[in-house]
C-alpha positions in Angstrom: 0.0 0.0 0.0 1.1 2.9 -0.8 2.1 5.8 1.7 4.3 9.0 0.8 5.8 11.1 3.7 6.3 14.7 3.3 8.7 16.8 5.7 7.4 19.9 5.2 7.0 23.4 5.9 7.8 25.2 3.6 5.7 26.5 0.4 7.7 23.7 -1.5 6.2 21.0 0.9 2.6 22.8 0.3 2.8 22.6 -3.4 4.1 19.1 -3.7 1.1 18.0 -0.8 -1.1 19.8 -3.5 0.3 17.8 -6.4 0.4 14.4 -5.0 -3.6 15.0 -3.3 -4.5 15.7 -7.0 -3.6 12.8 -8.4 -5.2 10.3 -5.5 -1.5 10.1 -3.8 -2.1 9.0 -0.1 0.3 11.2 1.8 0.8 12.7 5.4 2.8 15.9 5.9 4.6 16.3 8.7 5.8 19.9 10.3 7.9 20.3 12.8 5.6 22.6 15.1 8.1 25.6 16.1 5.5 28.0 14.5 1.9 28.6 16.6 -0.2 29.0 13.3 1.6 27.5 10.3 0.2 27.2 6.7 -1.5 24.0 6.5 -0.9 22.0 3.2 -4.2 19.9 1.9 -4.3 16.3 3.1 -3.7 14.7 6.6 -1.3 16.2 8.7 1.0 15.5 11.6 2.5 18.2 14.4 5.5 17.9 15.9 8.7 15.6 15.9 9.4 12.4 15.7 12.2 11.5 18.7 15.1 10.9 16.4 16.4 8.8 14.0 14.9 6.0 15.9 11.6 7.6 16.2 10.8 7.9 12.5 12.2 4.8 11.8 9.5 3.5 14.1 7.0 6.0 12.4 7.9 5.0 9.2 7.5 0.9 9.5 4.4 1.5 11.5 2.8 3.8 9.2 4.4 1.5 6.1 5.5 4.3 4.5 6.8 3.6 0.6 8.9 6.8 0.1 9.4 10.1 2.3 10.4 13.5 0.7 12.5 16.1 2.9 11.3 19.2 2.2 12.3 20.7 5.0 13.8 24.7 5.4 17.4 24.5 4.0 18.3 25.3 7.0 16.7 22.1 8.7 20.0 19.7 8.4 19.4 17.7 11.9 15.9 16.8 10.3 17.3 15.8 7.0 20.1 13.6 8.9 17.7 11.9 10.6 15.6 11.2 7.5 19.0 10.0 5.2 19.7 7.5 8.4 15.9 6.3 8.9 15.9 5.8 5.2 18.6 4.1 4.5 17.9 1.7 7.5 15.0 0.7 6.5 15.6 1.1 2.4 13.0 3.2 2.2 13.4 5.7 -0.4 14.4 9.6 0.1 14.0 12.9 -2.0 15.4 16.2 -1.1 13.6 18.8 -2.0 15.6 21.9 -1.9 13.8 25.4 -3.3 17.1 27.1 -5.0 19.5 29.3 -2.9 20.5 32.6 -3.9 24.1 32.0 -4.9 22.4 32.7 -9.0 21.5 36.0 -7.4 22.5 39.0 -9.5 24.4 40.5 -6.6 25.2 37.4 -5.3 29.1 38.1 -5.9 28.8 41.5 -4.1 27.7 40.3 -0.8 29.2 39.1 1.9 28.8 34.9 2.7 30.0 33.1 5.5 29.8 30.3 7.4 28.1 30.4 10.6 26.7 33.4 12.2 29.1 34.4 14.6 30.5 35.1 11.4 27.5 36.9 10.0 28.2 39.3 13.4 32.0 40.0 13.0 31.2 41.1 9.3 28.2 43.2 10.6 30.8 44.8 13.2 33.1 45.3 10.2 30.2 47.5 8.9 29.5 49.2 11.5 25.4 51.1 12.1 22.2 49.1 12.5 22.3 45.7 11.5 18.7 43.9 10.2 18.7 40.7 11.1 16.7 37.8 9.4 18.3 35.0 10.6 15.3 33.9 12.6 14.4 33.5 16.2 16.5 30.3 17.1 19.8 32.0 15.8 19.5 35.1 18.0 21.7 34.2 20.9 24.4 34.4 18.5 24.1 38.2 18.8 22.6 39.3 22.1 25.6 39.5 24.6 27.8 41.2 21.7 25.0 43.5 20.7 23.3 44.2 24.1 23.9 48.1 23.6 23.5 48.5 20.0 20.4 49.2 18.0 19.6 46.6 16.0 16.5 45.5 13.8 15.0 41.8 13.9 12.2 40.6 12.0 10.8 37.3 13.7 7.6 35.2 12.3 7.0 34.2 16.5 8.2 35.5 19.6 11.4 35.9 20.6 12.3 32.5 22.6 14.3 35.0 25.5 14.1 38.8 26.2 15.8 40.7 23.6 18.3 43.5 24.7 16.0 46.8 24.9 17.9 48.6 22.3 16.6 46.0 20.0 13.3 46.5 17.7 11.8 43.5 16.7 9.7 43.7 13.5 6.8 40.8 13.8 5.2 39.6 10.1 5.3 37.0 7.6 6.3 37.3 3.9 6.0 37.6 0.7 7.0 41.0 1.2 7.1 43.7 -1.3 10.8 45.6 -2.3 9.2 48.8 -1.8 8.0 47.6 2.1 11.4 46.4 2.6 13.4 49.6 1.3 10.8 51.4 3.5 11.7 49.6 6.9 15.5 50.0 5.8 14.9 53.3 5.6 12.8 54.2 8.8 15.7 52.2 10.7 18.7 53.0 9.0 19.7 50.2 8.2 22.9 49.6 7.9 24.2 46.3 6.8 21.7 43.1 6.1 21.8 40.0 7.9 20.5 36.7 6.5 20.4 33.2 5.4 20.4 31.4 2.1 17.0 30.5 2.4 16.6 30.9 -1.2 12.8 30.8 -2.4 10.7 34.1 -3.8 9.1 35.0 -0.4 12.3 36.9 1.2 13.9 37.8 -1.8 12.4 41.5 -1.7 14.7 42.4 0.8 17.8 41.7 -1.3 16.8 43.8 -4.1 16.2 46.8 -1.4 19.3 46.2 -0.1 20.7 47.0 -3.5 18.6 50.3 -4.3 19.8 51.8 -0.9 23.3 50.1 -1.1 23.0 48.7 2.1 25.5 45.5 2.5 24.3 42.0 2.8 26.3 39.0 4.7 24.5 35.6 3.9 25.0 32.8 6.2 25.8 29.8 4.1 23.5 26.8 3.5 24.6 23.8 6.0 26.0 20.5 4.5 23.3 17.5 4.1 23.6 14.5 3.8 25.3 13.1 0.8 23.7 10.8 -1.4 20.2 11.6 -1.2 18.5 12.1 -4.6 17.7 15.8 -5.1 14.7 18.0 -6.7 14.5 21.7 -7.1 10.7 22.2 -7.3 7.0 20.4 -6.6 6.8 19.6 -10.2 10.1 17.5 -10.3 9.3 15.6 -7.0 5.9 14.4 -7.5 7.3 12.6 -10.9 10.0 11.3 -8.6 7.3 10.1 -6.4 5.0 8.7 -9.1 8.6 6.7 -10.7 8.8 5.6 -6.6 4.8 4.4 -5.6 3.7 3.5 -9.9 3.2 -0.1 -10.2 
């Protein structure tokens, strides 16, 4: 019988859960439940990890799952590591699907990339001014003793997870957002170097091309390693035919 498993969270996961519930797929999508009112992709859904490698093995036997797509934040790599190890265990097969980073960017060679995001900090420092950070909630701590006197801008989709230094402004909202919105908020805050993450995908982008019009610099945190080996697809489209080739008679 067949049964696909979709990591998700991401508009990626959405559009594949969309795909495969169109053509008669059964699927379940899992998210990971770190955001209090997440977009919801169409099928049956599950909140909330699994306990490890060993607990998705144990998920995926029980639930006789036929193939599992990791389409997980590019950022998610302890997720995907469990998923390579589960799957291979059992020889179950994995697709990654990975939305496109930003490294084809036009300005992709004028900015700033490095590795982790203490990094990302020292090359803000090197800037000097109000730094915007976009890094998300869970990377904060990175920042907060070095930066506890210094203005800086953070947008978060939930809550800070600790208080946040009271020179701080933290921006709450979701994307898509618009260039001119983003060049805007540079403005009002001035800005002074941009903080982010290869996230890739067209939801964030805006705030790249604002950097550009105001000349503000950007420092991208790299994307982490994954796991090698793993079969690979850069949109919906591609991995619901990878699916299909997987769960056909």
């Amino acid at each position: 019988m067949t049964h696909v498993l979709i990591l998700g969270g991401t508009a990626e996961a959405r559009d594949l859960a969309a795909l495969l519930e169109a053509k008669g797929v059964p699927l379940t999508s899992s998210l990971a439940g770190r955001v209090s009112q997440p977009r919801l992709p169409v099928g049956p859904v599950r909140i909330g990890g699994f306990g490890g490698v060993e607990g998705l093995s144990r998920w995926l036997r029980e639930h006789e799952v036929s193939a599992v797509v990791d389409a997980t934040h590019p950022f998610a790599a302890t997720m995907g590591a469990h998923a390579a190890q589960a799957c291979s265990s059992l020889g179950v097969p994995l697709l990654r699907l990975a939305r496109p980073g930003w490294a084809q960017h036009p300005d992709a060679a004028s900015w700033t990339w490095v590795g982790d995001h203490v990094a990302a900090r020292e090359a803000a420092d090197a800037v000097g001014g109000t730094p915007f950070v976009t890094t998300g909630r869970q990377t904060l701590h990175h920042h907060v003793e070095a930066w506890a006197e210094r203005p800086v801008l953070v947008r978060l989709v939930e809550p800070p997870e600790a208080p946040l230094p009271d020179a701080w402004t933290v921006l709450r909202s979701r994307g898509p957002f618009a260039v001119a919105d983003e060049e805007a908020i540079m403005r009002e805050h001035d800005v002074r170097v941009l903080l982010t993450k290869d996230s890739g995908g067209r939801f964030t982008e805006a705030k790249l091309d604002a950097a550009r019009h105001l000349g503000v610099p950007v420092v991208v945190v790299s994307r982490p390693a994954r796991a090698e080996g793993v079969a690979e697809a850069s949109d919906a489209v591609a991995a619901a035919a990878w699916v299909e080739d997987q769960v056909g008679d």
